[in-house]
C-alpha positions as CSV (number, residue, x, y, z in Angstrom):
1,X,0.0,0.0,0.0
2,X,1.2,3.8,-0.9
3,X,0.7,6.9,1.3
4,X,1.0,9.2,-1.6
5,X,-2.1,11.3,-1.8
6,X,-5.5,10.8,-4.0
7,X,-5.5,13.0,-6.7
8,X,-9.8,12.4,-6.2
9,X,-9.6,13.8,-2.6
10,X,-7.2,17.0,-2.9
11,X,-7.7,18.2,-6.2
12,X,-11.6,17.1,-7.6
13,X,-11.8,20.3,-9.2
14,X,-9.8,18.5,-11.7
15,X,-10.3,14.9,-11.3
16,X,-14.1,15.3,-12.1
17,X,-13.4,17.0,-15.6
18,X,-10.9,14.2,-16.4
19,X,-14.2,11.6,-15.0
20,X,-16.2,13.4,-18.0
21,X,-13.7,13.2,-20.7
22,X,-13.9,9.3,-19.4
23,X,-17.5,9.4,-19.8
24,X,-17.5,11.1,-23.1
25,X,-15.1,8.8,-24.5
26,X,-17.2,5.7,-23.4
27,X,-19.9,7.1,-25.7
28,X,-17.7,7.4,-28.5
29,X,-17.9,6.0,-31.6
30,X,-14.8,3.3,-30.8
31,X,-15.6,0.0,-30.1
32,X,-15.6,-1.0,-26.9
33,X,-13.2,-4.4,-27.4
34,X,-11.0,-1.5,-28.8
35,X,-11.0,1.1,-26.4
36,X,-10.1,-1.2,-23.7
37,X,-6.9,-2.7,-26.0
38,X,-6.0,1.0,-26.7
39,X,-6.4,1.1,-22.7
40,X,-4.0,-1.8,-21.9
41,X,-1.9,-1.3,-24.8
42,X,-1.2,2.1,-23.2
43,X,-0.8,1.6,-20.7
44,X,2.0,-1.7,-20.6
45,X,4.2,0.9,-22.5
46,X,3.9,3.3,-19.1
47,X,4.1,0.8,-17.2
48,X,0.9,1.3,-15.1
49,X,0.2,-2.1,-13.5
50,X,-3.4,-0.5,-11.5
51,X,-4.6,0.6,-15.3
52,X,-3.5,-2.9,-16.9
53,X,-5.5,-4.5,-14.3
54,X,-8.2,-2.2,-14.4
55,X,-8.8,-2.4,-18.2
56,X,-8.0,-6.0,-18.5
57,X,-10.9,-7.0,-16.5
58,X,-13.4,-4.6,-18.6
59,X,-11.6,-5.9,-21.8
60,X,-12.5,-9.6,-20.4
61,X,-16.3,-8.6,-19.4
62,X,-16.8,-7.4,-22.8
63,X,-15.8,-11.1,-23.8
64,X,-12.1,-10.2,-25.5
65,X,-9.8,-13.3,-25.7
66,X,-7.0,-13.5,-22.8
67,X,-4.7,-14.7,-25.6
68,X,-5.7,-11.4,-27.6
69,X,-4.8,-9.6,-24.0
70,X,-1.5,-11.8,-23.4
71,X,-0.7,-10.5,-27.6
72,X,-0.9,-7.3,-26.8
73,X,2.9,-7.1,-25.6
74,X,4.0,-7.7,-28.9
75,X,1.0,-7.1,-31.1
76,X,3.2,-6.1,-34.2
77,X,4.5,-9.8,-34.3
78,X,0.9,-11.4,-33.5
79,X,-1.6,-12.5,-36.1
80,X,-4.3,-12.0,-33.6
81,X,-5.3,-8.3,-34.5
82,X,-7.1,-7.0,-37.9
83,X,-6.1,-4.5,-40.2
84,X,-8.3,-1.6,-37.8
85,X,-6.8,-2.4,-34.3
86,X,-3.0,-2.9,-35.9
87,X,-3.4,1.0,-37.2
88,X,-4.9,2.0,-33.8
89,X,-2.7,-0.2,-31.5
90,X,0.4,1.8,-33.8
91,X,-1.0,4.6,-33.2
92,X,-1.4,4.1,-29.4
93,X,2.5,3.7,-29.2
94,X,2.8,6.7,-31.3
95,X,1.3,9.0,-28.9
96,X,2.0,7.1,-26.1
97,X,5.8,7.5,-26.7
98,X,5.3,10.6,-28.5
99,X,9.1,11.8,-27.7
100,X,10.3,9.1,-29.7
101,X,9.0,9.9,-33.5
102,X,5.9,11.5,-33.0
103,X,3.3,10.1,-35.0
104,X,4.8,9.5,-38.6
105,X,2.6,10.5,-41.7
106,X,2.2,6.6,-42.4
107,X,0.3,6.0,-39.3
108,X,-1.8,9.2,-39.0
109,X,-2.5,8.8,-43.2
110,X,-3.3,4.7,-42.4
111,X,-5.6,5.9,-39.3
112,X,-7.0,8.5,-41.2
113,X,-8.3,5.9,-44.3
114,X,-9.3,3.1,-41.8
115,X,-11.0,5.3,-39.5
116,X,-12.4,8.4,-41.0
117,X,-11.9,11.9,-39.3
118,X,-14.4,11.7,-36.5
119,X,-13.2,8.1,-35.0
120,X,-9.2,8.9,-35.3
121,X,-10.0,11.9,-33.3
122,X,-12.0,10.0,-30.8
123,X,-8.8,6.9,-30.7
124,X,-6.5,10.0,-30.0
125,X,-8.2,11.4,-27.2
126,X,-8.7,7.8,-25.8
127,X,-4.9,7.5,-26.0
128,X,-4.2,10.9,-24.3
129,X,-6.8,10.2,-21.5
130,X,-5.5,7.0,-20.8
131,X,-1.3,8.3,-20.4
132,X,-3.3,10.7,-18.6
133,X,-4.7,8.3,-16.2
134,X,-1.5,6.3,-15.9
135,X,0.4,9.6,-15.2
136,X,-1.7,9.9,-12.3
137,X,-2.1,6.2,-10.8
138,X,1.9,5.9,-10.8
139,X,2.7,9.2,-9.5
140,X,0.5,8.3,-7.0
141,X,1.2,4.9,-6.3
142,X,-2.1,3.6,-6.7
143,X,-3.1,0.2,-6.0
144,X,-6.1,-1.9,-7.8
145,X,-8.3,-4.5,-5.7
């Protein structure tokens, strides 16, 4: 257990906007299967183990494969994913390690085609919410149940 403080407690003022944006999202036009692998994809790269735990179990209510879940580590070498979650899980590393490359013209263009304008804007505010989130749960040492 951590005694670093809850973000929800001393600051809700800005915790509760982040909530909506959450909320928001979860209306979104992104599939739910696929906003929960943009969720754990995300957040193995940062290494947030209360988000992976969080979103693995909503990825396995909503009936995704443990072996899809498992994949997800190395998704680029794993036949498991379609042409649609292989652009957005390359673009969740994109932005995820943004410092790296930024997000190169051939992912944004491929996004951009598969997706349409409306749902690659959607997947890239799911992916900024989500390093969000993980920002937050290991700065603060949180814990899941």
């Amino acid at each position: 257990m951590s005694n670093r403080l809850s973000i929800q407690a001393t600051e809700p003022a800005a915790f509760n906007p982040m909530m909506g944006l959450e909320r928001y999202l979860g209306e979104s036009d992104i599939e739910p299967k696929l906003r929960q692998l943009i969720k754990v994809r995300a957040s193995m790269l940062n290494n947030c183990a209360y988000c992976i735990q969080m979103h693995t179990d909503e990825a396995l209510k909503l009936n995704e494969s443990l072996h899809r879940l498992m994949a997800l580590s190395a998704w680029t070498e794993s036949p498991l994913f379609n042409e649609r979650e292989r652009a957005v899980l390359q673009l969740t590393d994109e932005v995820t390690l943004i410092s790296d490359e930024g997000v190169t013209d051939e992912t944004y263009n491929l996004c951009l085609d598969i997706l349409g304008e409306q749902v690659l804007s959607q997947c890239i505010m799911q992916v900024v919410t989500i390093n969000a989130w993980n920002r937050i749960a290991v700065a603060t040492k949180m814990t899941h149940e």
